[in-house]
PQR file with spaces between the fields and no chain letter, atoms N, CA, C, O and H, PARSE charges and radii, in Angstrom:
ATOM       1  N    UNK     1     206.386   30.556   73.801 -0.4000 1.5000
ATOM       2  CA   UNK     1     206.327   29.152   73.456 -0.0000 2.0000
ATOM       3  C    UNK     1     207.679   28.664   72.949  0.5500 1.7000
ATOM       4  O    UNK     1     208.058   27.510   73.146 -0.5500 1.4000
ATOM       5  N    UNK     2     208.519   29.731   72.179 -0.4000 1.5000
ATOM       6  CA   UNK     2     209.658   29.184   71.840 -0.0000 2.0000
ATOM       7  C    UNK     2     210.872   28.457   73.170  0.5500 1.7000
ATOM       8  O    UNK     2     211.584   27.459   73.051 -0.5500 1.4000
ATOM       9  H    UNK     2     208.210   30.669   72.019  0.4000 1.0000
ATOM      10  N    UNK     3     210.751   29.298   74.247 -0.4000 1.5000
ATOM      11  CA   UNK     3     211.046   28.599   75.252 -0.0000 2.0000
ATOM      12  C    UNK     3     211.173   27.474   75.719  0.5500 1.7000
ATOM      13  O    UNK     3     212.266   27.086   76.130 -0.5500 1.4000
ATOM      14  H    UNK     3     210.174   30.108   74.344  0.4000 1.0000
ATOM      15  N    UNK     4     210.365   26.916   75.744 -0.4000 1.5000
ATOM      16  CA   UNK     4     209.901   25.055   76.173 -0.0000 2.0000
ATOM      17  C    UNK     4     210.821   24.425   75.349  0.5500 1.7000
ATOM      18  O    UNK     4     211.708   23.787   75.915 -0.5500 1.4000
ATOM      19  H    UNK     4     209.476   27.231   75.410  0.4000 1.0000
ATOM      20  N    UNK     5     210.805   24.472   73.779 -0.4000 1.5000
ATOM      21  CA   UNK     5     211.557   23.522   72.926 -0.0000 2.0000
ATOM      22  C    UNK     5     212.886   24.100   73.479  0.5500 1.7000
ATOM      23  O    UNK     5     213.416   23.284   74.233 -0.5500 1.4000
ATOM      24  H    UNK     5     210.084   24.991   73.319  0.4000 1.0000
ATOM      25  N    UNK     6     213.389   24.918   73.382 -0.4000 1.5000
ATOM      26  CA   UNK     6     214.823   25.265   73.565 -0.0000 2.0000
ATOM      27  C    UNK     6     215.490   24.984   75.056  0.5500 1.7000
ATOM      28  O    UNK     6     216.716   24.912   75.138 -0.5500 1.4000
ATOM      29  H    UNK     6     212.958   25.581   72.769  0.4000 1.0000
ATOM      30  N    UNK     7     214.717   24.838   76.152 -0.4000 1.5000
ATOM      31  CA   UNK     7     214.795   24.749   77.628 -0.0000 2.0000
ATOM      32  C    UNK     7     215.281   23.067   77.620  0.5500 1.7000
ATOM      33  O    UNK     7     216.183   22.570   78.295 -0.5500 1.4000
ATOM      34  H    UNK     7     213.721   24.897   76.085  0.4000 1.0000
ATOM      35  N    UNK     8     214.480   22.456   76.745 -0.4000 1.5000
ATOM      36  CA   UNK     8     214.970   20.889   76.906 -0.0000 2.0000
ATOM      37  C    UNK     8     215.872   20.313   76.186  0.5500 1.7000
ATOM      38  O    UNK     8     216.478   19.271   76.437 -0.5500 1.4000
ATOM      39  H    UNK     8     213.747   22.859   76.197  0.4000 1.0000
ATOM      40  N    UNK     9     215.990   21.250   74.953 -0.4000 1.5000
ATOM      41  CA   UNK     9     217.128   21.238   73.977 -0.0000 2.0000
ATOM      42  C    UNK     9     218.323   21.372   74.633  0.5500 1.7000
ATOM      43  O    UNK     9     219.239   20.658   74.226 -0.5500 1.4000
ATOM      44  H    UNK     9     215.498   22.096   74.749  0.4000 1.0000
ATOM      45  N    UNK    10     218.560   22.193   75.649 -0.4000 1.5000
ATOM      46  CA   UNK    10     219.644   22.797   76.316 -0.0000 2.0000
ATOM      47  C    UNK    10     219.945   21.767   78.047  0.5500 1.7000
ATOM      48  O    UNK    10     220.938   21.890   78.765 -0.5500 1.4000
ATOM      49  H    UNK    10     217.815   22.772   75.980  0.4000 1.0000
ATOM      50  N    UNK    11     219.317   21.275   78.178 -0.4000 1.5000
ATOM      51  CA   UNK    11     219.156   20.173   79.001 -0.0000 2.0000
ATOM      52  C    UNK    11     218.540   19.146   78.783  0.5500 1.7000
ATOM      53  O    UNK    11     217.325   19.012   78.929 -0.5500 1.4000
ATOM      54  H    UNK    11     218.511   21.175   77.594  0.4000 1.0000
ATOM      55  N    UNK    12     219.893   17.687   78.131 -0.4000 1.5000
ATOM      56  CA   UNK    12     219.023   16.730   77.708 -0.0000 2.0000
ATOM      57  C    UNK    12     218.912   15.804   78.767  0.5500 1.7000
ATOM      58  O    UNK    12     217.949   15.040   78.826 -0.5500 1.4000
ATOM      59  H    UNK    12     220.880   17.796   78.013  0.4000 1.0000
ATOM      60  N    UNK    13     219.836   15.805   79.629 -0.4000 1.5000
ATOM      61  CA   UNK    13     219.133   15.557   81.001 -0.0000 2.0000
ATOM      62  C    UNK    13     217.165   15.319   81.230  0.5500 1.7000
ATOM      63  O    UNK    13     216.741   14.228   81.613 -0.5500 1.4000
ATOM      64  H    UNK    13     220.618   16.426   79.582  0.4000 1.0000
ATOM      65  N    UNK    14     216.410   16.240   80.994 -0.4000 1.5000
ATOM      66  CA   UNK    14     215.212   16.449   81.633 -0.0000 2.0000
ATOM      67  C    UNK    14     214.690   15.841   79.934  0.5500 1.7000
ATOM      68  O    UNK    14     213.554   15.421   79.715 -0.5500 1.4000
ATOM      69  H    UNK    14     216.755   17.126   80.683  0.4000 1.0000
ATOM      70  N    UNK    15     215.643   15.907   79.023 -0.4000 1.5000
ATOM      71  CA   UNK    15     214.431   16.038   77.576 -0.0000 2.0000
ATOM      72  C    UNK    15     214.516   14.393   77.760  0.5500 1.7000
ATOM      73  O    UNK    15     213.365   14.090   77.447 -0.5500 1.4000
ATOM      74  H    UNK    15     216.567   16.248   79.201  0.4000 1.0000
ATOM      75  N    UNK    16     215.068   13.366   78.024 -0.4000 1.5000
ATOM      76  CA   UNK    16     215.125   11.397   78.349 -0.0000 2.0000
ATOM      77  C    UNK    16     213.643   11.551   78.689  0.5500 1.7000
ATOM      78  O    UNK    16     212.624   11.700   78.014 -0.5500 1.4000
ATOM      79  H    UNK    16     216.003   13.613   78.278  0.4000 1.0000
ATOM      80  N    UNK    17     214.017   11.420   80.514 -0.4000 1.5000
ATOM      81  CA   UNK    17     212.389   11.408   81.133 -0.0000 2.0000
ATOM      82  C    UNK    17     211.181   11.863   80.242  0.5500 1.7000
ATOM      83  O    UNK    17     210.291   11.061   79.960 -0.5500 1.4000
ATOM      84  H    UNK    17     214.844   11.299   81.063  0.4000 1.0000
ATOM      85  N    UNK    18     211.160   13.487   79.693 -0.4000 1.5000
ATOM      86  CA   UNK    18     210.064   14.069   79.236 -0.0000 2.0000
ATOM      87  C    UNK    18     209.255   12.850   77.827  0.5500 1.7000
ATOM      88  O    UNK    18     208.044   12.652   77.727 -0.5500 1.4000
ATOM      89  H    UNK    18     211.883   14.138   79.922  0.4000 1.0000
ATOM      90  N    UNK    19     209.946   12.447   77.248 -0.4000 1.5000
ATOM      91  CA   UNK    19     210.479   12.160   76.342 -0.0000 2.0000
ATOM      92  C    UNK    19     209.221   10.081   76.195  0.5500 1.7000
ATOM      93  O    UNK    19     208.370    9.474   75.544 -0.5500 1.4000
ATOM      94  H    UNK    19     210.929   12.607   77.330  0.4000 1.0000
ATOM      95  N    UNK    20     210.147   10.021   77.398 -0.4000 1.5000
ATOM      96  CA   UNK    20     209.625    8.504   77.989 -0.0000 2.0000
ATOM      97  C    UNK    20     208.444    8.603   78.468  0.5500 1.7000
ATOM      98  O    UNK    20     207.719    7.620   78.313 -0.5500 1.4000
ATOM      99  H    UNK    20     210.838   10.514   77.926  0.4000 1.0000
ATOM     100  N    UNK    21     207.784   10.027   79.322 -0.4000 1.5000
ATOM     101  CA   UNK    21     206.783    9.688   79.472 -0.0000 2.0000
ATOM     102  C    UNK    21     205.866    9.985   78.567  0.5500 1.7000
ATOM     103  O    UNK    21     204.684    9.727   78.793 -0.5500 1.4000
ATOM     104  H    UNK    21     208.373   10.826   79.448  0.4000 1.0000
ATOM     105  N    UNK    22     206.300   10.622   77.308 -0.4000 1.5000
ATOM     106  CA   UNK    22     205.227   11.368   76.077 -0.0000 2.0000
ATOM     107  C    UNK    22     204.922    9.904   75.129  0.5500 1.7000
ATOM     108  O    UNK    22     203.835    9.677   74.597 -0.5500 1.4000
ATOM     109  H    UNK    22     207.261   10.832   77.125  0.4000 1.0000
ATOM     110  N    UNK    23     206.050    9.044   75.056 -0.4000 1.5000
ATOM     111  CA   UNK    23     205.969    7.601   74.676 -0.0000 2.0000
ATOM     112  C    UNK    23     205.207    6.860   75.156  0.5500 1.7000
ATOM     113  O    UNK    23     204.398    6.590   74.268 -0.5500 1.4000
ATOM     114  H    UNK    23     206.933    9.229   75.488  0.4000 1.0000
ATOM     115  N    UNK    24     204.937    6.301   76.128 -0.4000 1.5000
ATOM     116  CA   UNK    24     204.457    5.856   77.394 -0.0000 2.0000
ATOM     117  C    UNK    24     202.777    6.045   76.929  0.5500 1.7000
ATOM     118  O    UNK    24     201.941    5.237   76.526 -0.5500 1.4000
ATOM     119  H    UNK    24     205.594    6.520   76.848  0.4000 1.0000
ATOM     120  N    UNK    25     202.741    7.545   77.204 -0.4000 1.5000
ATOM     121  CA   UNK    25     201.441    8.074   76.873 -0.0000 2.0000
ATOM     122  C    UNK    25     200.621    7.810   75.739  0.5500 1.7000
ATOM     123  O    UNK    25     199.442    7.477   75.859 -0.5500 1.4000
ATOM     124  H    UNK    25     203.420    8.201   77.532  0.4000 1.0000
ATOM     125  N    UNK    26     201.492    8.015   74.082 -0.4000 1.5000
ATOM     126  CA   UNK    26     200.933    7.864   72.654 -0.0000 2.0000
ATOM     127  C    UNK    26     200.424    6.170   72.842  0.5500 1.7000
ATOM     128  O    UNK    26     199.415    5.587   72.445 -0.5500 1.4000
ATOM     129  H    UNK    26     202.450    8.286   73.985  0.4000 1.0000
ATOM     130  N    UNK    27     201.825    5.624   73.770 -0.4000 1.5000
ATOM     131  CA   UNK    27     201.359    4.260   73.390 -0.0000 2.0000
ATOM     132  C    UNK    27     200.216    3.634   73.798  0.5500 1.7000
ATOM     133  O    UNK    27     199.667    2.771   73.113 -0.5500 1.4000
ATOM     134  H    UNK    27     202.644    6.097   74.093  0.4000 1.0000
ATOM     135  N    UNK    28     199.698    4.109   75.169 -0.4000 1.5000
ATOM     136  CA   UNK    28     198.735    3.918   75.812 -0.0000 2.0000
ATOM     137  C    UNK    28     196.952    4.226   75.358  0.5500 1.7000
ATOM     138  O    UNK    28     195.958    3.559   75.646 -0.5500 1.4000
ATOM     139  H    UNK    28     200.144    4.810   75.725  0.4000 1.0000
ATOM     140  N    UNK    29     197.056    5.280   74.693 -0.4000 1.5000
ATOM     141  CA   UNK    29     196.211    5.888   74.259 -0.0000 2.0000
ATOM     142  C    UNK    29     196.055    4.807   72.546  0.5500 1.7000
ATOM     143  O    UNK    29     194.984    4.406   72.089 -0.5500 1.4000
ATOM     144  H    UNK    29     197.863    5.822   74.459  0.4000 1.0000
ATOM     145  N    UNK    30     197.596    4.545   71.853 -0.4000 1.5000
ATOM     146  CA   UNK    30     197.304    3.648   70.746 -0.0000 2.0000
ATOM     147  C    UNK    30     196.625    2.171   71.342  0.5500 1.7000
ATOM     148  O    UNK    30     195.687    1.582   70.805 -0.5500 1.4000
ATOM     149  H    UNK    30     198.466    4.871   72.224  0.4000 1.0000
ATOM     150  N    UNK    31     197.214    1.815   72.358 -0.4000 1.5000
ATOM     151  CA   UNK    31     196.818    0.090   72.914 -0.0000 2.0000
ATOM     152  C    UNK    31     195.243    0.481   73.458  0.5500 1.7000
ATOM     153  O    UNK    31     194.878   -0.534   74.052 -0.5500 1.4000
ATOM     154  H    UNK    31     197.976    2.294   72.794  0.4000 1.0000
ATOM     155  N    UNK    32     194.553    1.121   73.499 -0.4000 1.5000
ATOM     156  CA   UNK    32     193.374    1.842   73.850 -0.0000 2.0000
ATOM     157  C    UNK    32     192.585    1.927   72.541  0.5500 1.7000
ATOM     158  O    UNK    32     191.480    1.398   72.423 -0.5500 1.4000
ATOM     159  H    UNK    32     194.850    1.945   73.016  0.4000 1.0000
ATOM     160  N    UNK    33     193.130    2.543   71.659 -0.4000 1.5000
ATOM     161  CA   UNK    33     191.949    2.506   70.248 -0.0000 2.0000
ATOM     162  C    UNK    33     192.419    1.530   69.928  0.5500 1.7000
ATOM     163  O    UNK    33     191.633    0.753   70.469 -0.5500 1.4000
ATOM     164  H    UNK    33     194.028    2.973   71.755  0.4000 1.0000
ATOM     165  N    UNK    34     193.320    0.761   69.313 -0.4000 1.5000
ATOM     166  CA   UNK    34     193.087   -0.650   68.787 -0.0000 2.0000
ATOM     167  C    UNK    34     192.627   -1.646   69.851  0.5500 1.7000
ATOM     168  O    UNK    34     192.776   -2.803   69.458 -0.5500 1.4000
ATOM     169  H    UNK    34     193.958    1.392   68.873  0.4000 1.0000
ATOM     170  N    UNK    35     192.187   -1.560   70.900 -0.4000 1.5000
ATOM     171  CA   UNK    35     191.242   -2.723   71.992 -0.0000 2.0000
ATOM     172  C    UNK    35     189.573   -1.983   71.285  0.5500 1.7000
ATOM     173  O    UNK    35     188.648   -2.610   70.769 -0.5500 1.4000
ATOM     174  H    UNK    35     192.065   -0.620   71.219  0.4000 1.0000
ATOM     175  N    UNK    36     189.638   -1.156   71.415 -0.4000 1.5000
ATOM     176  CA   UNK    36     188.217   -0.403   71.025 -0.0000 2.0000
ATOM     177  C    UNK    36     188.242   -0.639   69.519  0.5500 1.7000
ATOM     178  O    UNK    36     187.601   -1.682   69.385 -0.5500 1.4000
ATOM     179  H    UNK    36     190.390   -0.647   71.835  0.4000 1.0000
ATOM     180  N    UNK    37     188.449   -0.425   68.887 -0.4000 1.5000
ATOM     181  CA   UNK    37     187.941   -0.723   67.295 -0.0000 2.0000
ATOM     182  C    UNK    37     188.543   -2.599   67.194  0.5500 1.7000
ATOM     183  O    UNK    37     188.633   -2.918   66.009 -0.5500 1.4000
ATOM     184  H    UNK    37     188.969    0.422   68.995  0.4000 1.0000
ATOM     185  N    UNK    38     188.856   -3.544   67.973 -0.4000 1.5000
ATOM     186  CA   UNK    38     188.568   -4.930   67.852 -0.0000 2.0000
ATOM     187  C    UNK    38     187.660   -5.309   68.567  0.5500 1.7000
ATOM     188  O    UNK    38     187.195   -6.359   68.124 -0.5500 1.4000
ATOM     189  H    UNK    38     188.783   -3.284   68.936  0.4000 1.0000
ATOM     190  N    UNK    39     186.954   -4.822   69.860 -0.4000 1.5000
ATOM     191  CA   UNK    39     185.895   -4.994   70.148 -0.0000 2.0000
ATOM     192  C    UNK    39     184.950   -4.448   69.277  0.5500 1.7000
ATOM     193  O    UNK    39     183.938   -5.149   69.295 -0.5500 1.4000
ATOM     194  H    UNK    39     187.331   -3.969   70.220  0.4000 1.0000
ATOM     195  N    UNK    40     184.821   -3.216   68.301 -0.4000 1.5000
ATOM     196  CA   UNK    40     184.141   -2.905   67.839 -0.0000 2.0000
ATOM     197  C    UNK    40     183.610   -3.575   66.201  0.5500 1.7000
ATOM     198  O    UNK    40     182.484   -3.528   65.706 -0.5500 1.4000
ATOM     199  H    UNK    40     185.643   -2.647   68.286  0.4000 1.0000
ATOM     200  N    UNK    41     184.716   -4.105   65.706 -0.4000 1.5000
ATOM     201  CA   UNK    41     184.718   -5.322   64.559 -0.0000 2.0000
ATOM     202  C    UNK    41     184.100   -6.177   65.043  0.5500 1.7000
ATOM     203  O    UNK    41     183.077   -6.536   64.460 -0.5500 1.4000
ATOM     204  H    UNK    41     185.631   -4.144   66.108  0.4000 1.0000
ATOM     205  N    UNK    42     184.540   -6.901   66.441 -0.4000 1.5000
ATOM     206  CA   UNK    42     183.811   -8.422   66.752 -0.0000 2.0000
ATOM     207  C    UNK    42     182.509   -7.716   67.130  0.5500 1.7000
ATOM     208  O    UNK    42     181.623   -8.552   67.305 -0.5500 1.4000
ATOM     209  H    UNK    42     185.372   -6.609   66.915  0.4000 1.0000
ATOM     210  N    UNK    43     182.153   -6.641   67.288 -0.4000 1.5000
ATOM     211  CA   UNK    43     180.650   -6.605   67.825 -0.0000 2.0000
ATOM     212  C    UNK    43     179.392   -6.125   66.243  0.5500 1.7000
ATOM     213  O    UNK    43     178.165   -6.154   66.141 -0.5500 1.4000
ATOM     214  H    UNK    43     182.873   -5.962   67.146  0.4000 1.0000
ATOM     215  N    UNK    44     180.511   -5.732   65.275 -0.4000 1.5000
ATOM     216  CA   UNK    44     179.530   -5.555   63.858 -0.0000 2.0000
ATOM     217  C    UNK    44     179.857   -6.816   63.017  0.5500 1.7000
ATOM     218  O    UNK    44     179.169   -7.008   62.015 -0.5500 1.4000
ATOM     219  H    UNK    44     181.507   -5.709   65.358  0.4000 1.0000
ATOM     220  N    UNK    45     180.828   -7.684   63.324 -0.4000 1.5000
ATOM     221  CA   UNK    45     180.784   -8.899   62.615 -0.0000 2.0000
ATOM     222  C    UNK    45     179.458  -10.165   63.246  0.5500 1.7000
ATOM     223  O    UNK    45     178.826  -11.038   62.651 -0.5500 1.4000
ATOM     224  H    UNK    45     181.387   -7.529   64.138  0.4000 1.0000
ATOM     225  N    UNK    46     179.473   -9.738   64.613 -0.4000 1.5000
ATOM     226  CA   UNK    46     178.205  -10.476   65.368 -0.0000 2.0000
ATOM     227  C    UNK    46     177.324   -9.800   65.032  0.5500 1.7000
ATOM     228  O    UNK    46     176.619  -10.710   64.595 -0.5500 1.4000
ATOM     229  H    UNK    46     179.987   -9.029   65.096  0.4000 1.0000
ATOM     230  N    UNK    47     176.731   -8.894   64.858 -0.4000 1.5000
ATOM     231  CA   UNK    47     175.493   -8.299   64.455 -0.0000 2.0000
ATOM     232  C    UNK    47     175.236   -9.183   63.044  0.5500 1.7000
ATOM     233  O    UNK    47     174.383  -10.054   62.869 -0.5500 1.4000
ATOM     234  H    UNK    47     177.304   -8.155   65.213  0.4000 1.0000
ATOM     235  N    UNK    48     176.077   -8.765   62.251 -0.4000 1.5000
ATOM     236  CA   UNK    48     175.709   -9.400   60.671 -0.0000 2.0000
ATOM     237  C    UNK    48     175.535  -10.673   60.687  0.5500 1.7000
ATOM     238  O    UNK    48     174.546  -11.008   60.035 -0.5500 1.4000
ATOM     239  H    UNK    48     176.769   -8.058   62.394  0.4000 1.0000
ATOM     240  N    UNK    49     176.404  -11.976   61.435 -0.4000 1.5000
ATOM     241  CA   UNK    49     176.003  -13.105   61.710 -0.0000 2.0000
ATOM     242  C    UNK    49     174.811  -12.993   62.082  0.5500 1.7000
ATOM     243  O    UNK    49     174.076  -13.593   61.298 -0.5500 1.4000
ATOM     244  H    UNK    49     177.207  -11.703   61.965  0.4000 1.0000
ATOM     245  N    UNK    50     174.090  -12.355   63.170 -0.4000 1.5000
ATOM     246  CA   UNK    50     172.478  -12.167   63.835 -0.0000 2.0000
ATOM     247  C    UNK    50     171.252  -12.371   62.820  0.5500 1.7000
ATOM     248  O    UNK    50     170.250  -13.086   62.815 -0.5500 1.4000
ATOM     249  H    UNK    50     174.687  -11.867   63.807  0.4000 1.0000
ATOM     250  N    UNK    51     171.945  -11.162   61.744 -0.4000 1.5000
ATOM     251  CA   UNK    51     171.108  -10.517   60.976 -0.0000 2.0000
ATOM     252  C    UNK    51     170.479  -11.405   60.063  0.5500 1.7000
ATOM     253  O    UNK    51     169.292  -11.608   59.809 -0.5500 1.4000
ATOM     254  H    UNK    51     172.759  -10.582   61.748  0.4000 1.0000
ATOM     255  N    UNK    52     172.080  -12.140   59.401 -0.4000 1.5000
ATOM     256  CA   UNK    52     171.927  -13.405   58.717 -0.0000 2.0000
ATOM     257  C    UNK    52     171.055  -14.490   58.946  0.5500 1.7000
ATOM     258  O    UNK    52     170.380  -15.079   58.102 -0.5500 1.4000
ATOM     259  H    UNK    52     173.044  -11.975   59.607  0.4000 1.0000
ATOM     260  N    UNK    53     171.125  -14.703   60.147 -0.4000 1.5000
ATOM     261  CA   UNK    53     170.664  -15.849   60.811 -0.0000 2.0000
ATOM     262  C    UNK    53     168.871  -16.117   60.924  0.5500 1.7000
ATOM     263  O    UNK    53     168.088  -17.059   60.795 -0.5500 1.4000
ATOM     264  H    UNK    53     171.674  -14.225   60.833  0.4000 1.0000
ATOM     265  N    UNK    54     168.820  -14.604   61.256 -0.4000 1.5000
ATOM     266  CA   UNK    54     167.549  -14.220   61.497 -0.0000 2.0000
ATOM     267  C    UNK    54     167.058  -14.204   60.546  0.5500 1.7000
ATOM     268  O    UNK    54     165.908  -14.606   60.727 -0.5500 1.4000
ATOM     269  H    UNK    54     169.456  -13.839   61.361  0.4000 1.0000
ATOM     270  N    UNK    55     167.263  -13.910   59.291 -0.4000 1.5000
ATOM     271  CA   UNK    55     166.703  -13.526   57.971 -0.0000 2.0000
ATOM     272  C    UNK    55     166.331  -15.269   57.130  0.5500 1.7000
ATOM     273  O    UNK    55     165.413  -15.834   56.536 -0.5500 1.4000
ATOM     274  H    UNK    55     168.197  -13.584   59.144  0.4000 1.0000
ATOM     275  N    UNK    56     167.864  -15.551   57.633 -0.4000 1.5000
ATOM     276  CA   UNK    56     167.321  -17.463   57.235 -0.0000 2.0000
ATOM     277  C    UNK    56     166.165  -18.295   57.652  0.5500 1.7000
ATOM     278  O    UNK    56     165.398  -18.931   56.929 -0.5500 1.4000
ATOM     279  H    UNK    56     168.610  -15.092   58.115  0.4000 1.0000
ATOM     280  N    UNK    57     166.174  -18.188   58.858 -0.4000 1.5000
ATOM     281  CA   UNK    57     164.646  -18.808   59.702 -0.0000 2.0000
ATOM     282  C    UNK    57     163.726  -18.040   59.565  0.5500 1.7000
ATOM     283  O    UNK    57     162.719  -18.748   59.586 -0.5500 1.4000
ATOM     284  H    UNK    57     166.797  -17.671   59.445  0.4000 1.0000
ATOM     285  N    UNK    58     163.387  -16.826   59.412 -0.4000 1.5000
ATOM     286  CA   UNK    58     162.204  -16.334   59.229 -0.0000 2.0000
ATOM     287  C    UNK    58     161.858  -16.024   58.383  0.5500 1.7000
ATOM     288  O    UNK    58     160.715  -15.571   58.311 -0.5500 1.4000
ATOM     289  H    UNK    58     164.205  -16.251   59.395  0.4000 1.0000
């Protein structure tokens, strides 16, 4: 395993690219849970409005 780190260390050539696409990736995966936990707020902030609502009229 020590290999890998030192292989790109020694060619920073290949460590840019590697580098851009590991970025690329975190970011994708971050723009992915924050779409999912704001759909997931607007869908427990609508529930409690529901709940509310329901509890008033009946």
């Amino acid at each position: 395993m020590n290999g890998v780190p030192s292989f790109f260390l020694e060619n920073p050539i290949l460590l840019v690219p590697v580098l851009l696409i590991l970025a690329m990736w975190i970011y994708a995966i971050a723009k992915r849970l924050l779409k999912l936990s704001a759909i997931l707020l607007i869908a427990v902030a609508l529930y409690f409005i529901l709940v509310e609502y329901v509890n008033a009229t009946g």
